[in-house]
N, C-alpha and C positions, 0 to 999 in steps of 0.2 A: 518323371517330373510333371508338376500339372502344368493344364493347361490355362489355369485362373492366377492372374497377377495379382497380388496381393495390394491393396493400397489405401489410403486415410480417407474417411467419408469426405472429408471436404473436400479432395484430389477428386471427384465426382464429375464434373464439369471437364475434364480431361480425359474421361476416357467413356463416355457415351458410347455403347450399342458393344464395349468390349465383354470380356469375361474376365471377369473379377472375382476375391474375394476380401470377405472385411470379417476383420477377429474383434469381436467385442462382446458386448454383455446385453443382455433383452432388457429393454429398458418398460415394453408394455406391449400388449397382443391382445389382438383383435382377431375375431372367428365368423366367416359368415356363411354356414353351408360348409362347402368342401374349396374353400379358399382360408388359408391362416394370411395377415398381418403381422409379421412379426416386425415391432420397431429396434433398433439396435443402436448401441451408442458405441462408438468409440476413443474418446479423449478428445476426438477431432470435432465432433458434430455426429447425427443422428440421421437414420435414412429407416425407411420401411422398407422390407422385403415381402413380395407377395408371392406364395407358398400354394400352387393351384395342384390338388390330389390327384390331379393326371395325368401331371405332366412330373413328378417326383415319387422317388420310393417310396411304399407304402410305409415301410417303418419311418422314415425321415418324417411322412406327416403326421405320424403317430407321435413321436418323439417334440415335433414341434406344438403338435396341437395341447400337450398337456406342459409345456414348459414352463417353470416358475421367474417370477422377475427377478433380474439381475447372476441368471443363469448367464455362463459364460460357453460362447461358442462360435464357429464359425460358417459363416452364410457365402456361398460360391453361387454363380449365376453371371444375367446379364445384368447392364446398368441403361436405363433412360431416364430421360427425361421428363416430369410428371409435374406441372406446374400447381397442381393441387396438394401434391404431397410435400410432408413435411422437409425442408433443405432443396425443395425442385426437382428432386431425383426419387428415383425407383430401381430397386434390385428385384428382378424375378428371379425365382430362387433355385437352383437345379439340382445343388447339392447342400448339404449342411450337417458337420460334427460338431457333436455334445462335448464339451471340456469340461463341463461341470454342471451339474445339477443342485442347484438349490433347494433342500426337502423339504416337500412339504410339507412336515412334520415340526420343519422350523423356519416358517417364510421371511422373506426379507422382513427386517422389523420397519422401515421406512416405507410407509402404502400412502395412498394419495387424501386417505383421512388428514384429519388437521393433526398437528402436536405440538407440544407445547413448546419453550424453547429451551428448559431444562433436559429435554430427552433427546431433543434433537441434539442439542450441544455434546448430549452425554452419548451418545451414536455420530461423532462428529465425521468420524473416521470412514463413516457410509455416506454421512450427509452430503458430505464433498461430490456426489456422484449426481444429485438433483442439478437442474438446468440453471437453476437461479446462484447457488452456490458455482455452478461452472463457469457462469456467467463474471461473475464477479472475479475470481481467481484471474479466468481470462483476461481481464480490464488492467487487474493488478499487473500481470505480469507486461501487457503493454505499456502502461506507467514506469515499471523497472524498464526497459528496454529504452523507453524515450529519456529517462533519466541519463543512463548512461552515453546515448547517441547524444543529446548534446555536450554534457562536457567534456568526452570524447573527440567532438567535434570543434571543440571550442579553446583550444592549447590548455586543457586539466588532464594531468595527469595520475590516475589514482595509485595512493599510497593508502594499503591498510593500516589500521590503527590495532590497539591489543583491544582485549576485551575484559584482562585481568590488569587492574589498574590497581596501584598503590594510594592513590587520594580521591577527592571528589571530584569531579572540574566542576561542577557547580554550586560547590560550597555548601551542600544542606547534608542530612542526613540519611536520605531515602536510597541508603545502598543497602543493595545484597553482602554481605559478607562473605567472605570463601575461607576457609583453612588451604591455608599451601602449608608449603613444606616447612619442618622448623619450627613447625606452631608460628609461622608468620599468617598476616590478614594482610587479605586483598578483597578488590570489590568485584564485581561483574560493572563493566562500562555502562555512563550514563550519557557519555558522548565522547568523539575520537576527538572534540576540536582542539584542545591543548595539545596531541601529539600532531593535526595538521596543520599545529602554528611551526612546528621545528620540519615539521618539513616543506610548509608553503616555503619557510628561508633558504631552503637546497633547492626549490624547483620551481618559486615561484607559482605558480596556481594551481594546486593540488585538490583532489577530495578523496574521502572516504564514503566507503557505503556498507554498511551491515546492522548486524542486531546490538540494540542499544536496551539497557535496563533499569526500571523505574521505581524501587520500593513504596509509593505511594500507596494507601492506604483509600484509592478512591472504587468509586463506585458506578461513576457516571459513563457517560455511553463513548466518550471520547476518550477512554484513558484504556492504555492495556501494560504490565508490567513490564511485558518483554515485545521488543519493537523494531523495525528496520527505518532506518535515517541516512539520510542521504547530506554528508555537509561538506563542501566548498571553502576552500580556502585562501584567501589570494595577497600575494605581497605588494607593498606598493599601493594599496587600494584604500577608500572609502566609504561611507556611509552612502552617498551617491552610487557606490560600485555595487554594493550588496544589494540595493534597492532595482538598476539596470538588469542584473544578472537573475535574481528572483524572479520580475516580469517576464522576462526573457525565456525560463527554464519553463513556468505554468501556463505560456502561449505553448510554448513546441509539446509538452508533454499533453494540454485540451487538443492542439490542433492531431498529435498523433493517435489519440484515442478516436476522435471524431472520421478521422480517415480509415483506420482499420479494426476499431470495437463497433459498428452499429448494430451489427444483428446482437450483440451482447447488450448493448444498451435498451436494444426493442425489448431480449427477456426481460427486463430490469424494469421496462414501461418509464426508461428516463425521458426527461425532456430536455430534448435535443436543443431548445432553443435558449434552455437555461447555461449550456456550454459553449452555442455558438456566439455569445455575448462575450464571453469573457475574452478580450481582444488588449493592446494596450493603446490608451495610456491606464494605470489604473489609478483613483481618487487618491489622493495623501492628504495627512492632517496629521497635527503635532498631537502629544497627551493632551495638553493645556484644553485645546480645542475639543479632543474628545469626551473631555472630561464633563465640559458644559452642553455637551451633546446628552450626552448619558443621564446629568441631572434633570435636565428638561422632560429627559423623557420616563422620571420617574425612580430613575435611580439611584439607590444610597451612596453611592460612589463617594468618596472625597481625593482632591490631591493628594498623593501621597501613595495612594492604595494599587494595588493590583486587579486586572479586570480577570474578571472571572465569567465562566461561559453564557452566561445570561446577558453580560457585560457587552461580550465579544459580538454574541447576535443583534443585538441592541443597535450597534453601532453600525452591521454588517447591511441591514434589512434596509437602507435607502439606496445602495447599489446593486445594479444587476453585474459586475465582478468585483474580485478582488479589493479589499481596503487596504492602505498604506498605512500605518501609526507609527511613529518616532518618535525619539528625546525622552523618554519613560524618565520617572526618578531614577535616580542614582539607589537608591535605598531596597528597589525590587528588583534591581537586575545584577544580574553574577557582577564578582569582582573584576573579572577580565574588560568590561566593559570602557572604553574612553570616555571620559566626563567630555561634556559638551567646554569647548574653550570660553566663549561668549556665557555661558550659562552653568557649572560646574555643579549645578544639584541635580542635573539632567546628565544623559548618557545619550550616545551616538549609537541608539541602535532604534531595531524596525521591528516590526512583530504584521506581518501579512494577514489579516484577518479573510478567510474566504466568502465568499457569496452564498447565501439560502441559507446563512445561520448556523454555519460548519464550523464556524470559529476559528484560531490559530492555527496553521500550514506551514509557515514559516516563521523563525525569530532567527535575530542575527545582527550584527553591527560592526561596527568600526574596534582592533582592540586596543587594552594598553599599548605602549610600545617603548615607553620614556620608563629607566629602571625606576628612579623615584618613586614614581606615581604607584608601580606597579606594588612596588613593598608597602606603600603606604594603605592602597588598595587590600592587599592581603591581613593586612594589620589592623584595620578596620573592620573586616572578616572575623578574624577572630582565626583564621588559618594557619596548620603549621608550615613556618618556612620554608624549613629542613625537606619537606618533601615536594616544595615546588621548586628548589635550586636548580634546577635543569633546566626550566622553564624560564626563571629569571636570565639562566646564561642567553636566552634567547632576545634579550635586551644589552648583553653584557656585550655581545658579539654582534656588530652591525643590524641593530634594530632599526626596523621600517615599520612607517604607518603600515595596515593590513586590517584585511577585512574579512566574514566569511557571514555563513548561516547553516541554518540545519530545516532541513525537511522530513517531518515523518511521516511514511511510505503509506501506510493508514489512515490518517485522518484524509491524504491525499485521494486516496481510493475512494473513503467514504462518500465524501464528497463529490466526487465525478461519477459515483454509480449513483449518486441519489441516495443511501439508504440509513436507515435512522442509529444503528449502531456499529461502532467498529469491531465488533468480534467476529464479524463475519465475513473480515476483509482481510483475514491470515486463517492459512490452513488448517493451523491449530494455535486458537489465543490463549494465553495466559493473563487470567486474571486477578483480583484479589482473590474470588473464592474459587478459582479454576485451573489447576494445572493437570487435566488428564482430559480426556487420552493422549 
């Protein structure tokens, strides 16, 4: 049995002056004389080992002094502490096995030269292994985690939704199509919130969380096909409540990143001070109002219209967080939507525009609930009936006001890492022109 515990580089700080070892992959090496550097990564964070020829088997220096990067292997030694080196610690190194050798003959294709973003993209599957790509993954995955801790926290209970849906829930066209069985058509989901309306009714405040799909035919830096959305559903509630519970979810998920992402945030050269703003209350204002916002400052907008991302910044760049928008027309927002009672060409719902020009993070509102409305709404649509009847029944059988919204996981990211496009905020994105690897 050895006598080297094995443990994660960032468990580092617990176990000072012991004998350890860490299994990972060279991430870069350094030579000076008869001392090797070897740096090492492993999922956790990055340490150097320092490798002195006299104090190690001669082949072990042998074998380390010519190693190629993103060889994979293991480094046994002691750990201290080294306030110069990268993560505070140091492994002096006494022992180390080769797992694999990277040939030289075919070296890592990702070196610290520049490359473009087609080749990076198209080596996505290595890319993921740079600090800045690690960086970001890391941030996401503490966004999912504070996602779930609060409405976990907060009496939501998650219900999944399918992902093979028989209609649209937002009424347009931009679905994937599937063959099932039968020669019947189904879609790949564009959102679970119609199935979290029948079950907000059994449980009263419900969400779903997973991959949502977009047939869009865009191109822009904020859009990717296939997506992860996070949407909330609550019975009993309002336009008020959607707007509460939104502020609520983007203080606890800033305030959890800012707590446990900073060294991620340092790779990223975020500014920190662009996150610790965003506090609540956040600004609100109706369309009406943003609409003469927008034209003042140059834009073709008219009533009526839909904002678009230019729109969205436009509007976003006089707050240091978060903007509120409501009451949209009734004409750009899905059927589901409540017409304003006081104003019936407007709808009760919200669209969260973020800070630094990140545009739409959240949309959402108050929905039908009165069956009239709702058939009249679907008829208006142009939708078929026959396959929203289940839905209706959810009007038919003790309908209540209710409320929800949707957040997607990506633009979220985006936004809280600072960086200028979303495909770099999923492992692997799918885009118009990108579905591989």
């Amino acid at each position: 049995m050895s006598d080297y515990r094995r443990i994660k580089i960032d468990q580092a700080a617990a176990h000072v002056g012991e004998p350890v070892e860490i299994a990972g992959w060279l991430y870069n090496l350094r030579k000076s004389g008869k001392i090797i550097f070897p740096l090492v990564r492993d999922g956790s964070g990055i340490i150097q080992g320092v490798a002195v020829k006299a104090n190690i088997p001669v082949e072990v220096f042998e074998m380390l002094k010519d190693l190629t990067q993103e060889s994979s292997l293991i480094l046994r030694g002691k750990l201290r502490a080294e306030a110069r080196a990268v993560g505070g610690y140091e492994l002096d190194v006494e022992q180390a096995l080769l797992v694999q050798a990277v040939p030289l003959e075919t070296p890592y294709p990702i070196t610290p030269k520049e490359h473009g973003i087609d080749f990076l993209m198209d080596h996505r599957h290595l890319w993921l292994r740079s600090r800045r790509q690690h960086a970001i993954l890391r941030v996401r995955h503490e966004i999912v985690k504070a996602i779930r801790d609060y409405f976990d926290s907060n009496g939501f209970t998650l219900v999944d939704t399918p992902i093979f849906t028989p209609a649209a829930c937002e009424g347009t066209t931009n679905l994937f199509e599937v063959n099932y069985f039968d020669e019947e058509k189904l879609y790949l989901t564009q959102s679970g919130q119609l199935y979290n309306e029948a079950t907000a009714m059994a449980f009263g405040n419900v969400y779903c969380f997973g991959p949502t799909f977009r047939a869009e035919k865009s191109k822009t830096r904020r859009h990717l096909t296939e997506f992860w959305m996070v949407e909330p559903e609550m019975a009993y509630a309002t336009l008020e409540d959607v707007k509460r519970v939104a502020e609520e979810l983007i203080c606890f998920i800033v305030g959890r990143v800012l707590e446990n992402r900073k060294p991620e945030l340092a790779t990223l050269e975020r500014d920190l001070s662009k996150l610790e703003s965003i506090k609540p209350p956040f600004p609100r204002m109706t369309y009406d109002d943003a609409v003469k916002i927008l034209q003042a400052k140059g834009s073709e907008i008219v009533w009526g219209g839909d904002f678009g991302g230019t729109d969205e910044t436009l509007l976003g760049e006089d707050f240091d967080r978060p903007l509120m928008v409501d009451r949209y027309p009734a004409e750009v927002k899905a059927f589901y939507f409540e017409p304003d009672p006081e104003r019936p060409e407007v709808v009760l719902g919200v669209d969260v525009l973020a800070s630094e020009g990140y545009g739409e993070v959240i949309g959402g509102g108050q929905r039908v609930y009165e069956l009239d409305v709702l058939e009249r709404r679907l008829a208006d649509h142009g939708l078929p009936r026959e396959a929203f009847e289940w839905y209706l029944d959810l009007r038919r059988f003790g309908g209540v006001p209710h409320a929800g919204f949707g957040m997607g996981v990506e633009r979220a990211v985006a936004w809280l890492c600072g960086i200028e496009h979303i495909r770099e905020t999923i492992a692997f994105p799918r885009m118009l022109n990108r579905a591989r690897p």
